[in-house]
Structures are given as C-alpha cells and as structure tokens.
N, CA and C atoms of all chains as a GROMACS GRO file, in nm:
protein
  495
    1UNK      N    1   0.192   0.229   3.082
    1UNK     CA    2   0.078   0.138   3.063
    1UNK      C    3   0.006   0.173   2.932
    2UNK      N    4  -0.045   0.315   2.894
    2UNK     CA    5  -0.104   0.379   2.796
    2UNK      C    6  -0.016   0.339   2.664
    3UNK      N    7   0.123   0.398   2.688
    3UNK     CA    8   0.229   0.363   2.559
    3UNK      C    9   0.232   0.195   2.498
    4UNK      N   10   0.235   0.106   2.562
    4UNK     CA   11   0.250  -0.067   2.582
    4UNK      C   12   0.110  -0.082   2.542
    5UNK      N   13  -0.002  -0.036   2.593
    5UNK     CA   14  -0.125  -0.081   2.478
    5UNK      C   15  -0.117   0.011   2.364
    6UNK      N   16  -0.107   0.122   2.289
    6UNK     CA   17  -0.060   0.181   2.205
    6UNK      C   18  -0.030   0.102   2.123
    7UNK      N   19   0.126   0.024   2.160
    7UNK     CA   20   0.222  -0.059   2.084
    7UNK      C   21   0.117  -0.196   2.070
    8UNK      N   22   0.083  -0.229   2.132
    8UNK     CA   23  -0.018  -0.378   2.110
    8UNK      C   24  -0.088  -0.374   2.019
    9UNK      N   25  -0.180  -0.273   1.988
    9UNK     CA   26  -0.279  -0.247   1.940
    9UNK      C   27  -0.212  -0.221   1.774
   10UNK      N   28  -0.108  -0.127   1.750
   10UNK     CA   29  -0.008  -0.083   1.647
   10UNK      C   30   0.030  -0.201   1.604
   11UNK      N   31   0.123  -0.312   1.658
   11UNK     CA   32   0.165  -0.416   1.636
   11UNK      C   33   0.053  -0.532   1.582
   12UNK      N   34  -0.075  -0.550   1.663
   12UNK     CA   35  -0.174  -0.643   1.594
   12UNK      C   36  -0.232  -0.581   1.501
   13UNK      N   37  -0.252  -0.389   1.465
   13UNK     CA   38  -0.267  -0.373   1.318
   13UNK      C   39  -0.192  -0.453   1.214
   14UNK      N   40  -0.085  -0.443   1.235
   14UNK     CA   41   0.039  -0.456   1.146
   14UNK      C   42   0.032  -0.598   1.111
   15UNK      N   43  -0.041  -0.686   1.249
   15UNK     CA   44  -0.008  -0.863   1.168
   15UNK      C   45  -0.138  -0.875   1.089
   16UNK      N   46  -0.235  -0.813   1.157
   16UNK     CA   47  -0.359  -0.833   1.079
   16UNK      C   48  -0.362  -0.775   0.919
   17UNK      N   49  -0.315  -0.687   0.931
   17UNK     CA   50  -0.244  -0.637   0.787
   17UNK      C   51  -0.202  -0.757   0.649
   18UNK      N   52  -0.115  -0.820   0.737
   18UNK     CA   53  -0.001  -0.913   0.656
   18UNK      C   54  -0.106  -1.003   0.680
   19UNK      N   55  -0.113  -1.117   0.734
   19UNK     CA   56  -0.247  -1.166   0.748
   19UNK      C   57  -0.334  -1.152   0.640
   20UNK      N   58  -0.394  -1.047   0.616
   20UNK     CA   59  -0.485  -1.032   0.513
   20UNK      C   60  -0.379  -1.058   0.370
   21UNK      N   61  -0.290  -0.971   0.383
   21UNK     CA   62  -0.267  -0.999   0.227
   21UNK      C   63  -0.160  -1.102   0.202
   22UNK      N   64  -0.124  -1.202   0.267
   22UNK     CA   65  -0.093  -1.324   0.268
   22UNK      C   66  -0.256  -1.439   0.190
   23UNK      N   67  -0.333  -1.410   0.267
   23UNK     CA   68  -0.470  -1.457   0.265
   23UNK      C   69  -0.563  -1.426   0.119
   24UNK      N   70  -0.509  -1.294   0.101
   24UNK     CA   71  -0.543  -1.238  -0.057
   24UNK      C   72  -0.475  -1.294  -0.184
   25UNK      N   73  -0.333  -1.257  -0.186
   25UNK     CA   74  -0.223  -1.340  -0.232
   25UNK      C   75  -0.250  -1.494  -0.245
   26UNK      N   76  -0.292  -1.599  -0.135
   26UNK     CA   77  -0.327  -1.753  -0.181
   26UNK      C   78  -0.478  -1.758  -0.207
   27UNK      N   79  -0.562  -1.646  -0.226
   27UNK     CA   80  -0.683  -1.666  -0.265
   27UNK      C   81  -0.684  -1.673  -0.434
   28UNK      N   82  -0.607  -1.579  -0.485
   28UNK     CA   83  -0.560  -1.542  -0.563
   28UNK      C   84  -0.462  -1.656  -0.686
   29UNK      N   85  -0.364  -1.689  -0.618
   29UNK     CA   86  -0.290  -1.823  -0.636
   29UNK      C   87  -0.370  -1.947  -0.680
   30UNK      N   88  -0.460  -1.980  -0.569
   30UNK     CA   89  -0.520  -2.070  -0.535
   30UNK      C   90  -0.685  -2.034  -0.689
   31UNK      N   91  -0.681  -1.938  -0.713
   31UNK     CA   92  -0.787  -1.915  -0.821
   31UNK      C   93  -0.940  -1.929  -0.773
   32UNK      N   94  -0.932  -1.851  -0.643
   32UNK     CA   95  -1.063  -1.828  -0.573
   32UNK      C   96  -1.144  -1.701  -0.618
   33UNK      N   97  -0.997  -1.594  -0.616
   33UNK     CA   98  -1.047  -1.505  -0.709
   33UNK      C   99  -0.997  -1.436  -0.800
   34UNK      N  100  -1.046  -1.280  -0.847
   34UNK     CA  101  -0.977  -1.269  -0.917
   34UNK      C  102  -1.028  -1.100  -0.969
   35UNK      N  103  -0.954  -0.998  -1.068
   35UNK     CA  104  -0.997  -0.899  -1.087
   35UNK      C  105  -1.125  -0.889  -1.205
   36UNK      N  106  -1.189  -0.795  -1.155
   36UNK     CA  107  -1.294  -0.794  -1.282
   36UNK      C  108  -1.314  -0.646  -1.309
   37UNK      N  109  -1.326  -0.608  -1.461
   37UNK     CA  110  -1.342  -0.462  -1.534
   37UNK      C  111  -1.401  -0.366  -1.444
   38UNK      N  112  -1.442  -0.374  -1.355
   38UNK     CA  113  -1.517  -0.271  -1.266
   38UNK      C  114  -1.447  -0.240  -1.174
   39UNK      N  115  -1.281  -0.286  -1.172
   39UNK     CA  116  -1.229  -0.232  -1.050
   39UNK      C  117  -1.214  -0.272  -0.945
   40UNK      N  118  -1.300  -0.391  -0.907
   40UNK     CA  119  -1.306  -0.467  -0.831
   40UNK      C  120  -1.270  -0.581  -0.778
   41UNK      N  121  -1.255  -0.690  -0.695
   41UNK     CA  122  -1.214  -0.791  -0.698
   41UNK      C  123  -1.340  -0.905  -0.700
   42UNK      N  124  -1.354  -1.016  -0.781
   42UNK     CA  125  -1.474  -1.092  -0.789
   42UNK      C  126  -1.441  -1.193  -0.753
   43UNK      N  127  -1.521  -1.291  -0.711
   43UNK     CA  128  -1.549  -1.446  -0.610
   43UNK      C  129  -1.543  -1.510  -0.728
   44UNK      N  130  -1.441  -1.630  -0.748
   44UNK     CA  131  -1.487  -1.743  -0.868
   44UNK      C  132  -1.506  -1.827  -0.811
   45UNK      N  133  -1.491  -1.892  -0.689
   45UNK     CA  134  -1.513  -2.017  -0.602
   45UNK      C  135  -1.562  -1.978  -0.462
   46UNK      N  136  -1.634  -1.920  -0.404
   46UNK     CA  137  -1.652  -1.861  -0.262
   46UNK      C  138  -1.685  -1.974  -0.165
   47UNK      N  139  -1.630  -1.922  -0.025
   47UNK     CA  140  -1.636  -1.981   0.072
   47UNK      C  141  -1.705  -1.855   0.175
   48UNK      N  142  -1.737  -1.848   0.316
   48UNK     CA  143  -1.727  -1.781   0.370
   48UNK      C  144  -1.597  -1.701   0.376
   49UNK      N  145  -1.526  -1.743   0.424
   49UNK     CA  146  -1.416  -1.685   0.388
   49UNK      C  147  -1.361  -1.612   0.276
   50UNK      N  148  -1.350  -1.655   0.194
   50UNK     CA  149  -1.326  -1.611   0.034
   50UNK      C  150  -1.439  -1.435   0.055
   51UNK      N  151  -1.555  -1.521   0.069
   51UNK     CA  152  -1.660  -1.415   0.047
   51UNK      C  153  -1.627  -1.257   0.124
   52UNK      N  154  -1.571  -1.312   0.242
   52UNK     CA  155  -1.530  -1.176   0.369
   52UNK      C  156  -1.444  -1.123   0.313
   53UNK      N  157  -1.278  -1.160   0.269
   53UNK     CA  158  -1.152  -1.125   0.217
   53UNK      C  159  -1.227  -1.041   0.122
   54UNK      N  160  -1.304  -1.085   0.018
   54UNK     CA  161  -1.332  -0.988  -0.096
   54UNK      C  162  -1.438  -0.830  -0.067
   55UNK      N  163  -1.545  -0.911  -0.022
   55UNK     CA  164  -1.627  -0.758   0.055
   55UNK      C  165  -1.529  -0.670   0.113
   56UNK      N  166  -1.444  -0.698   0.213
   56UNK     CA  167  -1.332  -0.650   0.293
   56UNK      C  168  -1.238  -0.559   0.203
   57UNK      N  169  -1.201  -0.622   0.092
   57UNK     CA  170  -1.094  -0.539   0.007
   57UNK      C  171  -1.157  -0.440  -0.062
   58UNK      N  172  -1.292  -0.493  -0.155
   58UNK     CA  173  -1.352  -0.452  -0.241
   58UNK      C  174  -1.404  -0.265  -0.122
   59UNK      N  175  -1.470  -0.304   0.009
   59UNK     CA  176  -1.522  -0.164   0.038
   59UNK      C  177  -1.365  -0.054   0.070
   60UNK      N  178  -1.251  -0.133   0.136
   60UNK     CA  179  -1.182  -0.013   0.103
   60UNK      C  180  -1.124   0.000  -0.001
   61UNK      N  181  -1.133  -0.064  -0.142
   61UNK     CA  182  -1.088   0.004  -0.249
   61UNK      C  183  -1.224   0.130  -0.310
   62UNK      N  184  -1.313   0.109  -0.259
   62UNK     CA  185  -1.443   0.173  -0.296
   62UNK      C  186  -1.390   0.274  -0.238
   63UNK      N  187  -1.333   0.336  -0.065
   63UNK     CA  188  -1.337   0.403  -0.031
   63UNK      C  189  -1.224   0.487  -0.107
   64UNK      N  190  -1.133   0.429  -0.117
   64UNK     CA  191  -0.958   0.502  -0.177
   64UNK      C  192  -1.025   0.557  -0.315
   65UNK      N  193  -1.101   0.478  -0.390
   65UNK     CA  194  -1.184   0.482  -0.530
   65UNK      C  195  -1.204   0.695  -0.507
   66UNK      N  196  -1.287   0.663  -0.397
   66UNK     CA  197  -1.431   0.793  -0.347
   66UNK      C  198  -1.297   0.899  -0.343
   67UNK      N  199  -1.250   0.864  -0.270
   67UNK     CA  200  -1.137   0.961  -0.202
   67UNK      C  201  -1.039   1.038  -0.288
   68UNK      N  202  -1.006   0.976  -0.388
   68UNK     CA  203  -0.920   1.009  -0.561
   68UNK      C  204  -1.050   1.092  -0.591
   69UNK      N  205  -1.176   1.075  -0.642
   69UNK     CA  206  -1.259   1.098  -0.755
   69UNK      C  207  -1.273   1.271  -0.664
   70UNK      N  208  -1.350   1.255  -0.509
   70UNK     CA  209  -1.299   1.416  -0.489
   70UNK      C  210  -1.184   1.477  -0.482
   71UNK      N  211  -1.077   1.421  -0.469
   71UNK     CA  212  -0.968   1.511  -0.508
   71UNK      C  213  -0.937   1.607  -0.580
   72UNK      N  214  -0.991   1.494  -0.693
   72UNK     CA  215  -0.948   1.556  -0.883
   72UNK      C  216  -1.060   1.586  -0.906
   73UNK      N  217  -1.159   1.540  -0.887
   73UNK     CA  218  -1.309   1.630  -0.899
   73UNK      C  219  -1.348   1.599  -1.061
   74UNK      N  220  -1.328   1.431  -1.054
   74UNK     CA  221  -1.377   1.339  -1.111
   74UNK      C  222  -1.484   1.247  -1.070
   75UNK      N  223  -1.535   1.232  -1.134
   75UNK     CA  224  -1.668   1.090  -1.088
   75UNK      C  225  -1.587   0.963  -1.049
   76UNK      N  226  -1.666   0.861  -0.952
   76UNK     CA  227  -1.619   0.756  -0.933
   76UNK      C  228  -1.603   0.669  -1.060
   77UNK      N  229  -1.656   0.654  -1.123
   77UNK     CA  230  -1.718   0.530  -1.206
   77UNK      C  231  -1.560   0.590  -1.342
   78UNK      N  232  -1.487   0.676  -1.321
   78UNK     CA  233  -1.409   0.722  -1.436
   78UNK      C  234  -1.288   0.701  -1.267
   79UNK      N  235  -1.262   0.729  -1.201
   79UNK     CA  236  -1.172   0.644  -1.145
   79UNK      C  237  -1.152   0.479  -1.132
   80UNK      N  238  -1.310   0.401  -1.121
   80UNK     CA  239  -1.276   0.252  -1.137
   80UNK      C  240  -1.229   0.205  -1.253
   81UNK      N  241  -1.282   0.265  -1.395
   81UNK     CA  242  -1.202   0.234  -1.488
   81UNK      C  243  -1.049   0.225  -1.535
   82UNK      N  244  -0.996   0.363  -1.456
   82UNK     CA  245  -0.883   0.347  -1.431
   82UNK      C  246  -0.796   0.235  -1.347
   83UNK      N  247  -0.874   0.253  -1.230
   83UNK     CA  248  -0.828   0.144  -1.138
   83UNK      C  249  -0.852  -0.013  -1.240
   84UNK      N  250  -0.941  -0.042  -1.293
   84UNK     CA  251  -0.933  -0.191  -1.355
   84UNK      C  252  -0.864  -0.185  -1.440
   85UNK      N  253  -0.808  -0.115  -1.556
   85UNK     CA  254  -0.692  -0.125  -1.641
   85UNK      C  255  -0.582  -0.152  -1.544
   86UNK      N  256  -0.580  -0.049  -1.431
   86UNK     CA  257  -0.443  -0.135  -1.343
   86UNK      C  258  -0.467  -0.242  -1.291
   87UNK      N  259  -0.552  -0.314  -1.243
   87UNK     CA  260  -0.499  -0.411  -1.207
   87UNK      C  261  -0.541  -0.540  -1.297
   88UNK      N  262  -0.580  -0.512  -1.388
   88UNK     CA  263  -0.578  -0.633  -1.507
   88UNK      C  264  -0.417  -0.625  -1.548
   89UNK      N  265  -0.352  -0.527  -1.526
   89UNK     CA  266  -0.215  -0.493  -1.566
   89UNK      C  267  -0.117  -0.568  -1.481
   90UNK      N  268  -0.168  -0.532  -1.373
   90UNK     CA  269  -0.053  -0.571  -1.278
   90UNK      C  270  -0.078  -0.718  -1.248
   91UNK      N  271  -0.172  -0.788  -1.271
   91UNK     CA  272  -0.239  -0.928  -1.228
   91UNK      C  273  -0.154  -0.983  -1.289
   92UNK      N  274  -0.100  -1.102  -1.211
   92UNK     CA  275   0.062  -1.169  -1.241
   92UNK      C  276  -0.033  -1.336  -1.332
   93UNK      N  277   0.101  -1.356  -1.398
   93UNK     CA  278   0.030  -1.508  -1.469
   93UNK      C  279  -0.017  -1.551  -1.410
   94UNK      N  280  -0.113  -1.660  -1.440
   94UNK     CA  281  -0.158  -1.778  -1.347
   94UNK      C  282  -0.296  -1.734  -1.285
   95UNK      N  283  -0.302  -1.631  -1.270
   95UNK     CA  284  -0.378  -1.517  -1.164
   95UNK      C  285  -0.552  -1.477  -1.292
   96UNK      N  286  -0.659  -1.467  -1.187
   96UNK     CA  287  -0.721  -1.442  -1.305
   96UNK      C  288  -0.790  -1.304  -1.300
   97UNK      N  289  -0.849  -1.287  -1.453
   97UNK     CA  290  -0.946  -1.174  -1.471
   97UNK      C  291  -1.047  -1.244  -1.571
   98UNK      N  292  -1.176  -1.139  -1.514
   98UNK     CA  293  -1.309  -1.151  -1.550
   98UNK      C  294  -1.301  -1.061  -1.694
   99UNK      N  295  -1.298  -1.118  -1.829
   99UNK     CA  296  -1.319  -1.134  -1.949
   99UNK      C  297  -1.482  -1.098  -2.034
  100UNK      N  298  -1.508  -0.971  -2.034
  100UNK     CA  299  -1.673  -1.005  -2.132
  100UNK      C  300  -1.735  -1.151  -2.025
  101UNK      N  301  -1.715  -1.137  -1.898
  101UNK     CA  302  -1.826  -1.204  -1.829
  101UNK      C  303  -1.759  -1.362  -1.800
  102UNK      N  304  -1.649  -1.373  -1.802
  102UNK     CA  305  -1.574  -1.496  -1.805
  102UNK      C  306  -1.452  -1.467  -1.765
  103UNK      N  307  -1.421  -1.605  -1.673
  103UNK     CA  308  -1.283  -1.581  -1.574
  103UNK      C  309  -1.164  -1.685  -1.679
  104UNK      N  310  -1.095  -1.580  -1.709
  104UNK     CA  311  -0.956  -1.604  -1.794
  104UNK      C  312  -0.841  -1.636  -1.707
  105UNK      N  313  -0.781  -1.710  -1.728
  105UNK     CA  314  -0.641  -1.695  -1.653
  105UNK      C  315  -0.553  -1.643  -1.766
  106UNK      N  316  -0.468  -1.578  -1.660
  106UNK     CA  317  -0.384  -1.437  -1.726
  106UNK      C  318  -0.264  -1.522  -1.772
  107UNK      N  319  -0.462   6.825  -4.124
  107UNK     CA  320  -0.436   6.727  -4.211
  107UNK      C  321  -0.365   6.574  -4.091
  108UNK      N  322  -0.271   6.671  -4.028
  108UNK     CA  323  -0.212   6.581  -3.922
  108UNK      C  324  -0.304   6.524  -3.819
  109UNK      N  325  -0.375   6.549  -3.831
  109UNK     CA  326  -0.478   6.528  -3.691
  109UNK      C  327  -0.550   6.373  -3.772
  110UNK      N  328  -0.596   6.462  -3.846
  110UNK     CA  329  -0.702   6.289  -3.928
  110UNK      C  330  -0.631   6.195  -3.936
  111UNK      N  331  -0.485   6.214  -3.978
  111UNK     CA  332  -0.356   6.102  -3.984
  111UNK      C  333  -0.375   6.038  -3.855
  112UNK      N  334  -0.368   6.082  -3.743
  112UNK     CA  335  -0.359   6.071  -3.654
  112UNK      C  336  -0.472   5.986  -3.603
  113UNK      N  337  -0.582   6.034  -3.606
  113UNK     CA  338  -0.714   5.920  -3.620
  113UNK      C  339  -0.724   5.804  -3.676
  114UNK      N  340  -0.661   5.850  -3.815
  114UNK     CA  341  -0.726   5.669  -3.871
  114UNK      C  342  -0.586   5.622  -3.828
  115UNK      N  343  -0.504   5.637  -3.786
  115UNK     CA  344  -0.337   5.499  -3.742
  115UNK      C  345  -0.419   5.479  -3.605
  116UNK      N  346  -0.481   5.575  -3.498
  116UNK     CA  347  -0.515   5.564  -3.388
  116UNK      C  348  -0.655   5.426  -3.396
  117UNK      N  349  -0.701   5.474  -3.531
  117UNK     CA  350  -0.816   5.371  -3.541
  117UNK      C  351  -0.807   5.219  -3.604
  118UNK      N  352  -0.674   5.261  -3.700
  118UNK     CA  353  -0.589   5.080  -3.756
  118UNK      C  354  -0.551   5.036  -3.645
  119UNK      N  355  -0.469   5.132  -3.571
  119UNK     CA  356  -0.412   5.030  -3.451
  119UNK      C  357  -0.462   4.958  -3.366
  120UNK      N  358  -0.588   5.050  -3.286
  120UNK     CA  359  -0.687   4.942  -3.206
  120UNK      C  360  -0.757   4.857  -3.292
  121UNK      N  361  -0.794   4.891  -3.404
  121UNK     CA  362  -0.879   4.799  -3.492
  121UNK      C  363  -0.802   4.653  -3.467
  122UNK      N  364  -0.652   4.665  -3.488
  122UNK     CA  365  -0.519   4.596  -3.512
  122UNK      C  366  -0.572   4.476  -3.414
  123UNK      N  367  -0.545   4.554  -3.291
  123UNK     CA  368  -0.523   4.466  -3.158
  123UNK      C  369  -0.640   4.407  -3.121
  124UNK      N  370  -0.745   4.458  -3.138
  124UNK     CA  371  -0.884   4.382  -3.100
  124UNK      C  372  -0.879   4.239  -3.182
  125UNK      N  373  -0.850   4.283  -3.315
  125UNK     CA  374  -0.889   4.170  -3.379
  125UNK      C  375  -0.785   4.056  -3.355
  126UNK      N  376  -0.664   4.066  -3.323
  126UNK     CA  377  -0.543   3.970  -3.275
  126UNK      C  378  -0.609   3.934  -3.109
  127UNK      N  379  -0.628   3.994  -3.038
  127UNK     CA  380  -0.690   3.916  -2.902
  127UNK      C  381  -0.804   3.819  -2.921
  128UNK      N  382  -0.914   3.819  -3.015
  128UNK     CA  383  -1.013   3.734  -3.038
  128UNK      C  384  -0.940   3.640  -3.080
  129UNK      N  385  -0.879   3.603  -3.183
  129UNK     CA  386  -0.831   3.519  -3.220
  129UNK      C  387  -0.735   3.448  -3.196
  130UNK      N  388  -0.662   3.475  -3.080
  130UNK     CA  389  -0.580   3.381  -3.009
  130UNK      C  390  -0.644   3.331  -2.855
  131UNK      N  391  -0.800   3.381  -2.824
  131UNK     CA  392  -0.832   3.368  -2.712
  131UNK      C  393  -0.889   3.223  -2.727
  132UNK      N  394  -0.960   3.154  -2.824
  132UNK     CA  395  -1.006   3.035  -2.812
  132UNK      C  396  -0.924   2.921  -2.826
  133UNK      N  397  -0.824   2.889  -2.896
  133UNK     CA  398  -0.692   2.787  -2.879
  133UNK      C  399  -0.644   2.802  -2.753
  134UNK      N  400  -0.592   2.925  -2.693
  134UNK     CA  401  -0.529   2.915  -2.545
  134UNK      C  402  -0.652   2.809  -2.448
  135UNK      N  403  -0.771   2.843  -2.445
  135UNK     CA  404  -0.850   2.781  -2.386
  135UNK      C  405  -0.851   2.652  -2.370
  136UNK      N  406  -0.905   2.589  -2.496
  136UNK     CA  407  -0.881   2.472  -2.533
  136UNK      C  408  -0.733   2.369  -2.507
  137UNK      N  409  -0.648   2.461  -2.528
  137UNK     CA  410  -0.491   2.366  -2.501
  137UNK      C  411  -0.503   2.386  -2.358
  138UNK      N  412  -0.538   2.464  -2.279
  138UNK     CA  413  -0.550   2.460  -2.106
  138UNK      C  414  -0.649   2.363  -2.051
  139UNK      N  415  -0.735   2.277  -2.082
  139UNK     CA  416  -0.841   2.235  -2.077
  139UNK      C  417  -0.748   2.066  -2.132
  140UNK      N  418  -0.688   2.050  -2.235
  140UNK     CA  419  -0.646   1.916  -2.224
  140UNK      C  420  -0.558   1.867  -2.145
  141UNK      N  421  -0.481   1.981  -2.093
  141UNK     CA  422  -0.371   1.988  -2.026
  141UNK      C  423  -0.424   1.955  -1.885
  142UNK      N  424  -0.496   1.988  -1.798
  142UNK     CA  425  -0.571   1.975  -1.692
  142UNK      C  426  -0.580   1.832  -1.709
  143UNK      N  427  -0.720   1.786  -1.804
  143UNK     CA  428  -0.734   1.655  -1.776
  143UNK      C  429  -0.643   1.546  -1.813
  144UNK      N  430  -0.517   1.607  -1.863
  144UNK     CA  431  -0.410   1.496  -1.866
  144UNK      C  432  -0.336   1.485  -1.734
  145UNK      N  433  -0.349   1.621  -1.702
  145UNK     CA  434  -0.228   1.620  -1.524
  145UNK      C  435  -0.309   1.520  -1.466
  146UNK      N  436  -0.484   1.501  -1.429
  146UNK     CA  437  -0.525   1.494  -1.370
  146UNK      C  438  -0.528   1.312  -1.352
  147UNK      N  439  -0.498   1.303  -1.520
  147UNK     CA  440  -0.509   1.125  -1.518
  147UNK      C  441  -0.385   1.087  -1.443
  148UNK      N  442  -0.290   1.156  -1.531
  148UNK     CA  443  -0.128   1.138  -1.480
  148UNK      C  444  -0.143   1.093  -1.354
  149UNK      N  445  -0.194   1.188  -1.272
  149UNK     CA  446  -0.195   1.212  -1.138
  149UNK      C  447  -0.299   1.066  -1.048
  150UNK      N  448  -0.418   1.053  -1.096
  150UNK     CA  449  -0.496   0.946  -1.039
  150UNK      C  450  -0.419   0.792  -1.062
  151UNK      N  451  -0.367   0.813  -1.176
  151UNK     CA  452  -0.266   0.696  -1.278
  151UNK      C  453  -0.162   0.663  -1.130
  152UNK      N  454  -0.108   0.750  -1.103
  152UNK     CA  455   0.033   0.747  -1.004
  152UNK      C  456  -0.023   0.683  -0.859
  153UNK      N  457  -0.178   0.778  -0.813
  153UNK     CA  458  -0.233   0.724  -0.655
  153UNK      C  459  -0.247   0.603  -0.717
  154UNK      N  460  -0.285   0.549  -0.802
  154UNK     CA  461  -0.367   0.371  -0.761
  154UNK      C  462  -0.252   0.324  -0.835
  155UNK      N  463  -0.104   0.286  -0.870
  155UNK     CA  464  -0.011   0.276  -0.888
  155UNK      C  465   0.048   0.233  -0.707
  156UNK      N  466   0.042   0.388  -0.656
  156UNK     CA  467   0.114   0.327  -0.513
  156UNK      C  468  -0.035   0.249  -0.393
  157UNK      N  469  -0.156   0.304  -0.454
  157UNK     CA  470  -0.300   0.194  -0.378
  157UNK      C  471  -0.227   0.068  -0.397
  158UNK      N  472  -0.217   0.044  -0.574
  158UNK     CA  473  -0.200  -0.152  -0.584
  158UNK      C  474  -0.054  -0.194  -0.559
  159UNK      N  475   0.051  -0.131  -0.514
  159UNK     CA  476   0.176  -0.175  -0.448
  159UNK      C  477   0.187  -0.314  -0.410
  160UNK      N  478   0.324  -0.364  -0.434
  160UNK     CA  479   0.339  -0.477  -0.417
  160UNK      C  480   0.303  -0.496  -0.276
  161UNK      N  481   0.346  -0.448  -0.167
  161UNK     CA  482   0.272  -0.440  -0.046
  161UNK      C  483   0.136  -0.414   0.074
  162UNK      N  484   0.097  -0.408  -0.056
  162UNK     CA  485  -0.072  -0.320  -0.085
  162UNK      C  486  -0.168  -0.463   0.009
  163UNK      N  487  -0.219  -0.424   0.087
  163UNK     CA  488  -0.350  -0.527   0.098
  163UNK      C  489  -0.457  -0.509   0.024
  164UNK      N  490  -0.466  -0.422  -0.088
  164UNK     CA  491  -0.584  -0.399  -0.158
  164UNK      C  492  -0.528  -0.461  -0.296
  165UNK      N  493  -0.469  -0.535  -0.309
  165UNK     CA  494  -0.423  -0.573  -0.432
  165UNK      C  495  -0.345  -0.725  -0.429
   0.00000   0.00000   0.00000
C-alpha cells in the first residue's frame, strides 16, 4: 500500500515536471517570455498563468543560483551573471532576450 | 685563517638563500590565486550548463 503511493506520488512528480516544461517551452515559442541579463526569466505578455510559470522557474533558479554561490564561496549576483550569459547563449532563434531594456528576438 | 673562511661562505650562503626565498614567494602567490578563480568559474560554468539542460525545467 505504502510502496503504490510512493510510486503515485514519484510518477505525478515526473508528469508535473514535463508539464511544466512543455508549458515553458510554448511560453517561450509563443513569445510570452523570455531571458533577461539578470539571470532570470521575464514576462513580455503575462497572463495569470504566464505570470505563475515564471515566478515558479525564476524562485528555483534563485535557489540553484544560492546553492552554487555557497559552494564556491562566491556572491550571488557574480553567479547570475554567469547564469545570464548562459542562457542568452543557449536561447534558440525565434526565442527572446531582454536587450538594454528591450525584448529582441534572438 | 680557516675559520673566518668559514664564516663569511657560512654568511654568503644564508645571505644567498634568504634573498632567493623572498623573491620567488610573491609570483607563486599570485599565479595560485588566478588559478583558483579560474577552477572556480570553470566549475560554476559546467553546474548551470547541466541546471539549463535540454531537459531542464528551469530553462
């Protein structure tokens, strides 16, 4: 009984997972949002929705952010910089980033 | 006569070595010190590399 909710619980992590980044992925597509120099992910069109997906991503990248900076026993604010060079990097065409205060498509 | 010989080589020699340890002690420092904060980028560079994964929900 214990093992079978275990697995339930494991298994609806796992869709809620995909779920989200299915949901991120056509937010994204769709040019709802997009990365901005701080590391972060920013709202160019918000909905409720839109708005949750991003708070949602944005606090656990804050946390993974926190979690690197004591590691290496660096400041946060010198890990987000890092982190926004990557993902202005990795941000596929079509896809946007926040520009000196303006949303570019990549 | 041998003895004073003996003093001043005893006194070139440490003179010798003191002055060669000062002067290689501040470069070692310095090259250990860039080296650190390069592992260290290397290293943060690589975690948010596998954070933004193509499979990543944070990305």
């Amino acid at each position: 009984m214990n093992a079978s909710k275990l697995l339930t619980t494991i298994a609806a992590a796992c869709m809620s997972f995909s779920v989200l980044a299915i949901s991120l992925d056509d937010a994204k597509s769709q040019g709802l949002v997009g990365e901005t120099a701080t590391g972060y992910l920013g709202v160019i069109k918000g909905s409720s929705e839109v708005n949750k997906l991003v708070e949602e991503v944005n606090s656990k990248r804050k946390a993974k952010y926190q979690q690197l900076a004591k590691k290496n026993g660096i400041s946060l604010s010198q890990v987000e910089v890092m982190a926004a060079k990557k993902t202005f990097a990795k941000t596929a065409p079509g896809h946007f980033v926040k520009v000196d205060g303006k949303w570019v498509k990549k | 006569m041998k003895w004073m010989l003996t003093l001043v080589f005893a006194v070139l020699v440490s003179a010798c070595t003191h002055k060669v340890q000062v002067e290689t002690k501040e470069p070692i420092t310095i090259n250990l010190n860039v080296k650190v904060d390069h592992e260290i980028r290397v290293k943060v560079d690589k975690e948010l590399d596998d954070l933004f994964s193509d499979d990543s929900e944070l990305f």
